[in-house]
C-alpha positions as a Markdown table, in Angstrom:
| # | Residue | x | y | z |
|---|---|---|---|---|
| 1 | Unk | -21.3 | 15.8 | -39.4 |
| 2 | Unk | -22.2 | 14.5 | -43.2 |
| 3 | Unk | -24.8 | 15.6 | -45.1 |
| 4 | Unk | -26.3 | 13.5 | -47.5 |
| 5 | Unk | -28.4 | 14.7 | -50.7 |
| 6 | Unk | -30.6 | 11.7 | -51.5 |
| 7 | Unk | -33.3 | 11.0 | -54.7 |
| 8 | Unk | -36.1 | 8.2 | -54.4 |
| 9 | Unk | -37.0 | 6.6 | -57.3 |
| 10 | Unk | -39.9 | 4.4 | -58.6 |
| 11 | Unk | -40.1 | 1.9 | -61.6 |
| 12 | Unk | -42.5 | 4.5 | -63.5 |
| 13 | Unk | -39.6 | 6.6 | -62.8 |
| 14 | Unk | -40.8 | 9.4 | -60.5 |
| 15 | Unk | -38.2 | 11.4 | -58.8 |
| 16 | Unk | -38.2 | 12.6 | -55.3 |
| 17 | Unk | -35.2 | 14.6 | -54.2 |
| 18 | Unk | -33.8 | 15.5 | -50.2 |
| 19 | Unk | -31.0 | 15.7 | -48.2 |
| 20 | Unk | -30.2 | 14.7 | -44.6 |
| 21 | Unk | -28.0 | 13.4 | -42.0 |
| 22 | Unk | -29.1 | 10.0 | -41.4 |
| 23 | Unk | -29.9 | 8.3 | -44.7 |
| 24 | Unk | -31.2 | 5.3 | -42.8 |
| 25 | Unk | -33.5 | 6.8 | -40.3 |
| 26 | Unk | -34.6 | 9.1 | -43.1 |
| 27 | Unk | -35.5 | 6.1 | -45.0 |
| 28 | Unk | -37.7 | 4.8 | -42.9 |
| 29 | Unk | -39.3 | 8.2 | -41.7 |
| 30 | Unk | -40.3 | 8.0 | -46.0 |
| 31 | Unk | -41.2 | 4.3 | -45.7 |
| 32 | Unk | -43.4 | 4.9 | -42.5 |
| 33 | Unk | -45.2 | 8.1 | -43.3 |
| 34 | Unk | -48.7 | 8.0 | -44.1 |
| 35 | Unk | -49.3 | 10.5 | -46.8 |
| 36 | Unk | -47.5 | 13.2 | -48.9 |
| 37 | Unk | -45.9 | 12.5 | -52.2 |
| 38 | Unk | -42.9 | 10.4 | -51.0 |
| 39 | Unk | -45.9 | 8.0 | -50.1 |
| 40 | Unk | -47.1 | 8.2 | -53.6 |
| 41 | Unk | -43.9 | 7.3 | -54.5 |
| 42 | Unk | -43.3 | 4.8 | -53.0 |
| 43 | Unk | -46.8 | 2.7 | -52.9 |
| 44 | Unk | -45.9 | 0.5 | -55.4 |
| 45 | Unk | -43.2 | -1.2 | -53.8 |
| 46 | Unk | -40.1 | -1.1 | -56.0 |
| 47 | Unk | -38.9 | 2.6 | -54.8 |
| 48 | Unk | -34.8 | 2.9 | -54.8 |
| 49 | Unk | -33.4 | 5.2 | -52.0 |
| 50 | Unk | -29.8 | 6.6 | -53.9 |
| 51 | Unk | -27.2 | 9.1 | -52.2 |
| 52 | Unk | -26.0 | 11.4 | -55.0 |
| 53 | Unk | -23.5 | 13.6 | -52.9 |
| 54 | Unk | -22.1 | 14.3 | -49.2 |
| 55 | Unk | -21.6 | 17.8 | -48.6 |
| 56 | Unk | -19.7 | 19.2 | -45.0 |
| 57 | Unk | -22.0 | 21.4 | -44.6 |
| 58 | Unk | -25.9 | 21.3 | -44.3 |
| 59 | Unk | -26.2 | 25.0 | -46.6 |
| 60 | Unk | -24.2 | 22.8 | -49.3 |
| 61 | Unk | -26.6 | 20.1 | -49.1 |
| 62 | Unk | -29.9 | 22.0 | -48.8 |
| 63 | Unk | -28.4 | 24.3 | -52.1 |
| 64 | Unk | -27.7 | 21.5 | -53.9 |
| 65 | Unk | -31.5 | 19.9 | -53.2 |
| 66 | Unk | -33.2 | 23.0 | -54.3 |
| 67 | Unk | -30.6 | 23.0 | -57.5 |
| 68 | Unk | -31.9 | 19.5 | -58.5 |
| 69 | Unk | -35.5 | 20.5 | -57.7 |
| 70 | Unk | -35.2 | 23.5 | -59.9 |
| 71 | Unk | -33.5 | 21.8 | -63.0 |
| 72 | Unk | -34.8 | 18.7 | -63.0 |
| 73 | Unk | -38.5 | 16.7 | -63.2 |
| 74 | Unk | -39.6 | 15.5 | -59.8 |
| 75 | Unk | -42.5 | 15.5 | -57.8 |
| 76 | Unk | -41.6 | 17.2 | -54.9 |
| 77 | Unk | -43.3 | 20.3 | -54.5 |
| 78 | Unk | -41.6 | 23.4 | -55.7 |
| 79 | Unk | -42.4 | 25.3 | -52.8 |
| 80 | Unk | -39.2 | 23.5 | -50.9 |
| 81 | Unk | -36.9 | 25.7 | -53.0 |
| 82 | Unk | -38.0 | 28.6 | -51.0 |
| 83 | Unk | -36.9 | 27.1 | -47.7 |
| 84 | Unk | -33.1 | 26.8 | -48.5 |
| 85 | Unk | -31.3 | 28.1 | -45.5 |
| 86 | Unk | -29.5 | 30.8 | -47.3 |
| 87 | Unk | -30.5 | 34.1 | -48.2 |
| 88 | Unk | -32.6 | 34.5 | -51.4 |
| 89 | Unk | -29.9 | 36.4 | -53.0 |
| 90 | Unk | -27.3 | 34.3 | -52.0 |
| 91 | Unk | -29.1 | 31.4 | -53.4 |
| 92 | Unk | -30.0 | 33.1 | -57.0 |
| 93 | Unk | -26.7 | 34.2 | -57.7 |
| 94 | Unk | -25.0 | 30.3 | -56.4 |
| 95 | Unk | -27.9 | 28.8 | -58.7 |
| 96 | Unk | -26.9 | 31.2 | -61.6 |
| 97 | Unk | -23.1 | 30.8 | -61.3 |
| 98 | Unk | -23.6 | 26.9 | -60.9 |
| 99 | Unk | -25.9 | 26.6 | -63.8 |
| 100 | Unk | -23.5 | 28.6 | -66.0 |
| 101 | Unk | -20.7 | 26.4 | -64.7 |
| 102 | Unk | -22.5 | 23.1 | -66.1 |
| 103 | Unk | -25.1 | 23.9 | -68.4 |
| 104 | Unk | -23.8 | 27.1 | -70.1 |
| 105 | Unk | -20.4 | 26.2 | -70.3 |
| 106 | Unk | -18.7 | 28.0 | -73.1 |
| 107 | Unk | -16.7 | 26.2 | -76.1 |
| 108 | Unk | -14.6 | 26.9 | -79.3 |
| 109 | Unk | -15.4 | 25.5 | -82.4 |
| 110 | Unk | -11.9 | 24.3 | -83.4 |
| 111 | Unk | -12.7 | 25.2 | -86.9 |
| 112 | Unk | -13.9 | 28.5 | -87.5 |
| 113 | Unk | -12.8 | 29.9 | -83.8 |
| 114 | Unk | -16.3 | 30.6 | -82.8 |
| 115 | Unk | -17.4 | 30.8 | -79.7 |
| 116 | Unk | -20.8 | 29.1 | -78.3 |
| 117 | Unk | -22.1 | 27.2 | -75.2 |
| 118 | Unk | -20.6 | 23.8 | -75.3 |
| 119 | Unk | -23.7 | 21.8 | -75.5 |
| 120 | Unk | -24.6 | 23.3 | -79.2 |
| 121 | Unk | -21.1 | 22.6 | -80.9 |
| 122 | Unk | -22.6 | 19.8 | -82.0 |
| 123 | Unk | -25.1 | 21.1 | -83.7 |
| 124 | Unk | -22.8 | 23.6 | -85.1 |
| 125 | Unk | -20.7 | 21.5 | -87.0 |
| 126 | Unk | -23.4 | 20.4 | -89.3 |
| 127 | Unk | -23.7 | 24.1 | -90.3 |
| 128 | Unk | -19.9 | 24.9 | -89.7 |
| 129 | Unk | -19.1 | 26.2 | -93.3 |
| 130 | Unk | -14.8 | 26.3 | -92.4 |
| 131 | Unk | -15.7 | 22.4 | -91.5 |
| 132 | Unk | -17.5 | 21.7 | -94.4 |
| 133 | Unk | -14.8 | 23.0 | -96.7 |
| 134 | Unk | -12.0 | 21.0 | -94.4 |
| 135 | Unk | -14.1 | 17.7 | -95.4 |
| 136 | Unk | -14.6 | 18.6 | -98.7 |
| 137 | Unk | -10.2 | 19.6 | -99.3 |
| 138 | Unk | -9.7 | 16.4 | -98.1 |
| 139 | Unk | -12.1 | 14.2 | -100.6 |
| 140 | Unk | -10.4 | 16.1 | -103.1 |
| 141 | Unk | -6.8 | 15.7 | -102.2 |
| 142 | Unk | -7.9 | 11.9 | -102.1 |
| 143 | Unk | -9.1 | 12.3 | -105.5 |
């Protein structure tokens, strides 16, 4: 059996996340229900049901739910997190490894060798002074 993780989004742009077997049937179990904040959601008519990943097991896909309801703004209650169907610790250290893995991913600036999370070499190189006098050799030598 597949297991499908799944976000609902409206045109303001709220952000539901879930996983489940049945995509369809869980569809209409949202569409059908009578309160809660899925129904919030998806008053105004123009909510979009997306699958973002199938997993082969239903740990995978309940790990990966909380993971997206942890990192990223929804409105489904944070509560949920706790009722991942692996052990607390287990979960933590999977969340910390995995968050490492994407968001803390380390990189080399290939000018001055040092070493810094990926997403702020950017940033670096307007500071980077080995850059800076790299640029500035070549204007010269141009000269």
């Amino acid at each position: 059996m597949k297991y499908h993780v799944y976000q609902i989004t409206n045109k303001v742009g709220d952000t539901y996340y879930g996983y489940t077997a049945d995509p369809v049937v869980r569809w209409e179990k949202h569409r059908h229900k009578k309160d809660g904040v899925v129904r919030k959601l998806i008053n105004g008519g123009d909510a979009k049901f997306t699958i973002i990943e199938t997993y082969d097991t239903e740990d995978e896909a309940r790990l990966t739910e909380a993971l997206l309801i942890e990192m990223f703004e929804c409105v489904n209650l944070k509560g949920e997190i706790t009722a991942v169907a692996i052990e607390p610790n287990e979960y933590f250290k999977n969340y910390r490894r995995y968050k490492n893995d994407i968001f803390n991913k380390m990189g080399t600036c290939p000018h001055c060798e040092m070493e810094m999370i990926s997403r702020n070499l950017p940033r670096h190189y307007g500071r980077c002074k080995a850059l800076r006098k790299t640029i500035l050799q070549n204007y010269i030598n141009k000269i």
